[in-house]
C-alpha positions in Angstrom: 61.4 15.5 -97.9 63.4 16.3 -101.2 63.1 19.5 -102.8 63.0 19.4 -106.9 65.3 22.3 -108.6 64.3 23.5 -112.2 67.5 23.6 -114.3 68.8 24.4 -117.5 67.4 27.4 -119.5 67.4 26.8 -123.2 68.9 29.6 -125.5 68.0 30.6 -128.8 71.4 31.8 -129.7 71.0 35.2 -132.1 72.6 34.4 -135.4 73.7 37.4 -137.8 74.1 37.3 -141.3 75.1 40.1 -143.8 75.6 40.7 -147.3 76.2 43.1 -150.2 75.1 44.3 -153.0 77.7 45.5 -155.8 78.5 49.4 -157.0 75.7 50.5 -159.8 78.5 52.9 -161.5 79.1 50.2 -164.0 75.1 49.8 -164.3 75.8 46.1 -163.6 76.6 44.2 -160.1 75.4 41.1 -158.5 74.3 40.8 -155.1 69.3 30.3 -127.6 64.7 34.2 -125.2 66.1 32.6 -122.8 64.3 30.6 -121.0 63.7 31.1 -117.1 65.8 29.4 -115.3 66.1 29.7 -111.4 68.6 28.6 -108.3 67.9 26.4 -106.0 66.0 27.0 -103.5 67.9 24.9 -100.6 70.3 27.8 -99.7 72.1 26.1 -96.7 73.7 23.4 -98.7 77.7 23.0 -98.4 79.4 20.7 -100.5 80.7 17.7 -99.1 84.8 17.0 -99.4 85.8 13.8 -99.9 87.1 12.9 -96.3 82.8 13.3 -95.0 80.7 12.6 -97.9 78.0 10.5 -97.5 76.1 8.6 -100.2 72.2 8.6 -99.4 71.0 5.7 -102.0 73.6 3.4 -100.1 76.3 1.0 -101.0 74.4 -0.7 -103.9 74.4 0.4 -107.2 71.2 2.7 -107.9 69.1 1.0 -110.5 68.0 3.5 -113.2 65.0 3.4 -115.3 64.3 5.1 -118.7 61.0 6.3 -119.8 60.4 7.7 -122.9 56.4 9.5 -123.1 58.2 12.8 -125.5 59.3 11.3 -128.1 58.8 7.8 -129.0 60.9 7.0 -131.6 64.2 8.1 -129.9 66.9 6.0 -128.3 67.7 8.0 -124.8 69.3 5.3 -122.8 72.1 5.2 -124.5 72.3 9.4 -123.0 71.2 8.1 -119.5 74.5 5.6 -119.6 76.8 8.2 -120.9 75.4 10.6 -117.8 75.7 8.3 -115.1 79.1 7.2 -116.5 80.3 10.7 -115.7 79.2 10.8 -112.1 80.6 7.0 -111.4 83.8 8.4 -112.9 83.7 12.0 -110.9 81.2 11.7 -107.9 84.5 11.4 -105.3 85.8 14.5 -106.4 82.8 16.7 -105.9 80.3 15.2 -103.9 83.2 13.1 -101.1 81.7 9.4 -102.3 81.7 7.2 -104.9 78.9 5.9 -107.0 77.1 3.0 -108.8 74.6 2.9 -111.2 72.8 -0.5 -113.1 70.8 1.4 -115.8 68.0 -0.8 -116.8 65.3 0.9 -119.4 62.3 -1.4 -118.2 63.1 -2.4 -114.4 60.3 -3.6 -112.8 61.7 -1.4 -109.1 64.0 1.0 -109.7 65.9 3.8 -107.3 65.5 6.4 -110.2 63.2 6.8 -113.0 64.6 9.1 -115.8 61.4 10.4 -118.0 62.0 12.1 -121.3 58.2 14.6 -121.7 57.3 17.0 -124.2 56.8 19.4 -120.8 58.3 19.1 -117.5 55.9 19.6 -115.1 55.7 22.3 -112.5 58.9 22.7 -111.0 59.5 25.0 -107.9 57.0 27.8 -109.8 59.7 27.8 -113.3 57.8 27.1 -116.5 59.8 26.0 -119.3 62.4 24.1 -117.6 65.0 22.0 -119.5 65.0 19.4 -116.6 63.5 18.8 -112.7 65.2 16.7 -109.9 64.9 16.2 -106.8 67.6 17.2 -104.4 68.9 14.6 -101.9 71.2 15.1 -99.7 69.9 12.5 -96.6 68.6 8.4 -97.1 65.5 9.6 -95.7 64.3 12.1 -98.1 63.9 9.3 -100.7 61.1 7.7 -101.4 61.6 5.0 -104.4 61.5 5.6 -107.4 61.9 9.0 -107.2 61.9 10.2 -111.0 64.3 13.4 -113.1 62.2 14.6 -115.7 64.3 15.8 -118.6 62.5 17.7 -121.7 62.6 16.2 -125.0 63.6 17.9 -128.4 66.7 18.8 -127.3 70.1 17.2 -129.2 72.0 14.4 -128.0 75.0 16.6 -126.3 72.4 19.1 -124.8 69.9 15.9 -123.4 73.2 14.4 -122.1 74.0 17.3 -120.0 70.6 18.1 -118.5 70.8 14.3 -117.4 73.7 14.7 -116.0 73.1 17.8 -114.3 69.6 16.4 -112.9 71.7 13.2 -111.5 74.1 15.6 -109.4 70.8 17.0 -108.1 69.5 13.2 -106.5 73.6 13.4 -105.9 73.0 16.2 -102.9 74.8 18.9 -105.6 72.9 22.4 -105.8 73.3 24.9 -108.5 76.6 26.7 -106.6 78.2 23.1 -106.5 81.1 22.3 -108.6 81.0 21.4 -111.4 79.8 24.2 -112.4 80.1 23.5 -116.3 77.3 21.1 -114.7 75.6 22.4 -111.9 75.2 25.7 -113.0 71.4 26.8 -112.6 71.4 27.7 -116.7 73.3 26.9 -119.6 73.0 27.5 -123.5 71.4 24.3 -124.7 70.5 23.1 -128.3 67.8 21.7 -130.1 67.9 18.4 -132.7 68.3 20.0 -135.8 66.1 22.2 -137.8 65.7 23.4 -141.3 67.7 26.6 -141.7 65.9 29.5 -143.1 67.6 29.0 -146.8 66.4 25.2 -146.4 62.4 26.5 -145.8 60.2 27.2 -148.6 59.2 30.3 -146.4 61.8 31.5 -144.3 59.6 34.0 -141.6 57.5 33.2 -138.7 54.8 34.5 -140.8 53.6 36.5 -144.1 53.0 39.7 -142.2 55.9 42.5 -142.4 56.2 45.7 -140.5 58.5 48.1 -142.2 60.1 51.2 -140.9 61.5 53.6 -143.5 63.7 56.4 -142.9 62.7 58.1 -145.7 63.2 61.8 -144.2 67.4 61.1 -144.5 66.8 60.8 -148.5 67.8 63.2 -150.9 64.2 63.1 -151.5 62.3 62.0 -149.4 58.7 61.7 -151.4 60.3 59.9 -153.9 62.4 57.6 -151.7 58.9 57.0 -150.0 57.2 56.0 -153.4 60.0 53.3 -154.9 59.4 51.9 -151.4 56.0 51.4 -151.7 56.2 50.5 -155.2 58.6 47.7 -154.0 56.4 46.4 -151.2 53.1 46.8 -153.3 55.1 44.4 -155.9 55.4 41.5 -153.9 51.7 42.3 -152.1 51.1 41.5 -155.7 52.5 38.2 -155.7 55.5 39.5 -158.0 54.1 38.2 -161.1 53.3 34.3 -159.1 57.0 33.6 -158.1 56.0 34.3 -154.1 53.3 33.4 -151.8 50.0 35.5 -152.6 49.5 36.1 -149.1 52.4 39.0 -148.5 51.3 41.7 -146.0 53.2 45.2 -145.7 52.6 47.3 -142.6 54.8 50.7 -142.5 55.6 51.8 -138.7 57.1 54.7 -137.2 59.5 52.7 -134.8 62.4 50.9 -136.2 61.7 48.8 -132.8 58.5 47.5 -134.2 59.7 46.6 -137.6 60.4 43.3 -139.1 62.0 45.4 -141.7 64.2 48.7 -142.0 65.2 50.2 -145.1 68.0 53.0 -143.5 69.4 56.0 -146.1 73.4 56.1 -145.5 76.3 58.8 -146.5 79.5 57.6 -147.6 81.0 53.6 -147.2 78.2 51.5 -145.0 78.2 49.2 -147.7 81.5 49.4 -149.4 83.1 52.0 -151.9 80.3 54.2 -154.3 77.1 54.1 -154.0 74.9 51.0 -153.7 73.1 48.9 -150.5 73.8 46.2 -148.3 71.3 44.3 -145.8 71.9 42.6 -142.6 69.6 39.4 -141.4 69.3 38.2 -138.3 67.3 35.4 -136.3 67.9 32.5 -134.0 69.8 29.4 -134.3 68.0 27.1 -131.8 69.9 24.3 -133.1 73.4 25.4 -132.6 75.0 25.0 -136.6 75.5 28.6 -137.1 73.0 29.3 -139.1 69.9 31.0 -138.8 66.6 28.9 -139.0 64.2 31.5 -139.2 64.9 35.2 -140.1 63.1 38.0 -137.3 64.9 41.2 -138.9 65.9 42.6 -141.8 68.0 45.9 -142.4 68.7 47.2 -145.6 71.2 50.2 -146.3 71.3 52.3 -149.0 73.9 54.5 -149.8 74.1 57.5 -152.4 71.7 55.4 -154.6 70.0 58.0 -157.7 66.0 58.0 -156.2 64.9 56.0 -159.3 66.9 53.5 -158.4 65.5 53.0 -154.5 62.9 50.7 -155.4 65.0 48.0 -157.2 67.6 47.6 -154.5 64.9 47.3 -151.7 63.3 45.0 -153.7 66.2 43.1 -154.5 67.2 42.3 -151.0 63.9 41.6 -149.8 63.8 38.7 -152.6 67.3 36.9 -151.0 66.0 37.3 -146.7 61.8 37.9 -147.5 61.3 35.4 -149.5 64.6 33.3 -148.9 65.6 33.2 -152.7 68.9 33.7 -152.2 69.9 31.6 -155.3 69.5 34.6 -157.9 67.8 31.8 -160.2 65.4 32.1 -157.7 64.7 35.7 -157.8 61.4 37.3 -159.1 62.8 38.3 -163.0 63.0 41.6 -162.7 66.1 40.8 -160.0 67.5 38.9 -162.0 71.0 40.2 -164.0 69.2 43.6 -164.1 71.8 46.7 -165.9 71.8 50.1 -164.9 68.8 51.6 -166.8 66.4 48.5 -165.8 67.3 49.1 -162.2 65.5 52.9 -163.0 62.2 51.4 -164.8 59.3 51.3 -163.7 60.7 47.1 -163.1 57.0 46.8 -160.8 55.0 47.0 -163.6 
C-alpha cells in the first residue's frame, strides 16, 4: 500500500520598506509563517540508478487526468503538461527509467488523477499542505486511479512545481531524492497576485492599532507622550473625514505587541539634523517585492523640538496607516506643512 507525503510549505516572504522624512532646520521638507511542512515518512527508500530502476506503472504511457474543484475558472492542464514534460525529459537520470505520460483532462480511466482543491485533505497528520501524493515505488501498491491533490491559489510557476514535485512522489522519489530543487520536503512558493498594500484602499489586516511609545528616551517625556496622543486621538477622530471612522489606538508596554513603535533616537538614524524616518514591514505572499499588507510600523525620531513630535508621528502614520503615500492624499494638515505649522496645535 502507498504511503501519501505532504509537501511543499508556502512562504509568506517578509517584505521591508523604509523611508524618510526631510531635516525641519529649514522649517520645510517633504517626506512566504511558514507553513508546516514534513519528510517523508518512508525512511528506507534508496534511490534507484539508472542501471536497476524499475518503472511501477509499466511500459505504457500513464494516462493523466485533470480535475479542477478549487478554482473553476483556471486553465491547470496546461501546468500538468509542463510537469510531466519534465519527468519524461529527466526520470532516467534520477529515478533509473524512463517515462510516458498521455495527459487527458476528462479520461474516462486514467493511471493518475491530478485535483486542483481549495484544501488538500489530511495528509500524513500535516495541515496546510501545498500538495499530497502517494509514494510508489512497487506495481502493486497502485490501485487506479490513484489521485495528487495539489492546492489551488497558488501562481502558475509555484502550481507547476508542486505538480511536479507530487509526480516524483507516484515516481518512487522521497523528499531526500534528487532533485532536490524538486523533492525537497519545503520550498518558498507564491501566490497569484494580490493587491499590494499602496493598491488597497485600507492597507492593514484591520482598524485596530497597538502602539508602543518610548516616551521615557525624550527630552521630555510628558510632552513627547501628549503630541503622541494628540496624534493618535486625530485620526480616532476621523482626521477631519479623509480616513475611515473606525480607527482604534491601543498603547502597550511591549514593543513585541505593537503594531506600531514610535522610537526617540540621538544623532543620524534618519539622516543628518534632526527629523524622523519609519520603517514598514509585511508579507509579500505573491512574490513581486512588494508588500501586500503592512503588520509593523516603526517610526524614529531624532532631536525633533517636543512641539514638533505630534506632526511627524502623524505624518508617517498618514503614508503606512492609512496607505496615503501620495502626499495629495494626506489628511491637510500633512500636507506642504512649514516649520511653525508643524508646532501648532495642527489636531485641532
Amino acid at each position: 500500500m502507498s504511503s501519501r507525503l505532504p509537501t511543499l510549505a508556502v512562504v509568506a516572504l517578509l517584505v521591508v520598506t523604509a523611508g524618510c522624512l526631510g531635516s525641519l532646520a529649514d522649517g520645510g521638507g517633504s517626506s512566504d509563517a511558514p507553513l508546516p511542512g514534513s519528510s517523508s515518512t518512508s525512511t528506507d527508500h534508496e534511490s534507484e540508478t539508472a542501471s536497476t530502476g524499475t518503472n511501477p506503472w509499466g511500459d505504457d504511457p500513464i494516462v493523466v487526468a485533470v480535475e479542477n474543484r478549487g478554482e473553476p475558472g483556471r486553465e491547470f492542464t496546461p501546468l500538468v503538461r509542463q510537469a510531466t514534460s519534465y519527468w519524461e525529459e529527466n526520470a532516467r537520470e534520477y529515478t533509473g527509467f524512463d517515462v510516458d505520460y498521455r495527459v487527458v483532462p476528462d479520461a474516462e480511466n486514467p493511471d493518475l488523477v491530478v485535483e486542483f482543491v481549495d484544501e488538500v485533505p489530511n495528509c500524513d497528520n500535516v495541515t496546510h499542505a501545498a500538495g499530497c501524493a502517494p509514494r510508489i515505488t512497487d506495481a502493486r501498491q497502485i490501485q487506479r486511479p490513484e489521485t495528487v491533490s495539489v492546492r489551488t491559489g497558488l501562481s502558475d510557476e509555484s502550481t507547476e512545481l508542486v505538480v511536479r514535485h507530487e509526480l516524483g512522489h507516484t515516481l518512487g522519489l522521497g523528499h531526500d531524492d534528487e532533485p532536490a530543487d524538486v523533492m525537497a520536503a519545503s520550498s518558498v512558493l507564491y501566490t497569484e497576485p494580490q493587491p499590494n498594500a499602496t493598491e488597497r484602499a485600507f492597507p492593514w489586516d484591520d482598524a485596530h492599532f497597538t502602539v508602543y511609545a518610548d516616551t521615557e528616551s525624550a527630552d521630555d517625556p510628558e510632552a513627547a507622550r501628549e503630541q503622541i496622543r494628540h496624534a493618535f486621538e486625530y485620526y480616532e477622530n476621523g482626521a477631519d473625514g479623509s480616513v475611515p471612522a473606525n480607527l482604534t489606538f491601543e498603547y502597550v508596554d511591549s514593543p513585541e505587541d505593537a503594531d506600531v513603535k514610535v522610537l526617540f533616537e540621538d544623532g543620524s538614524a534618519c539622516g543628518d539634523g534632526p527629523g524622523s524616518c519609519a520603517v514598514s514591514s509585511g508579507p509579500d505572499p505573491d512574490g513581486d517585492s512588494a508588500i501586500e499588507r503592512y503588520e509593523q510600523l516603526e517610526i524614529t525620531l531624532v532631536d525633533l523640538d517636543s512641539a514638533a513630535i505630534g506632526w511627524h508621528v502623524g505624518a508617517w502614520f498618514a503614508t503606512y496607516g492609512v496607505g496615503a503615500e501620495d502626499p495629495a492624499d494626506k489628511p491637510e494638515p500633512f500636507q506642504d506643512a512649514g516649520y511653525s505649522e508643524r508646532r501648532s496645535n495642527w489636531w485641532e
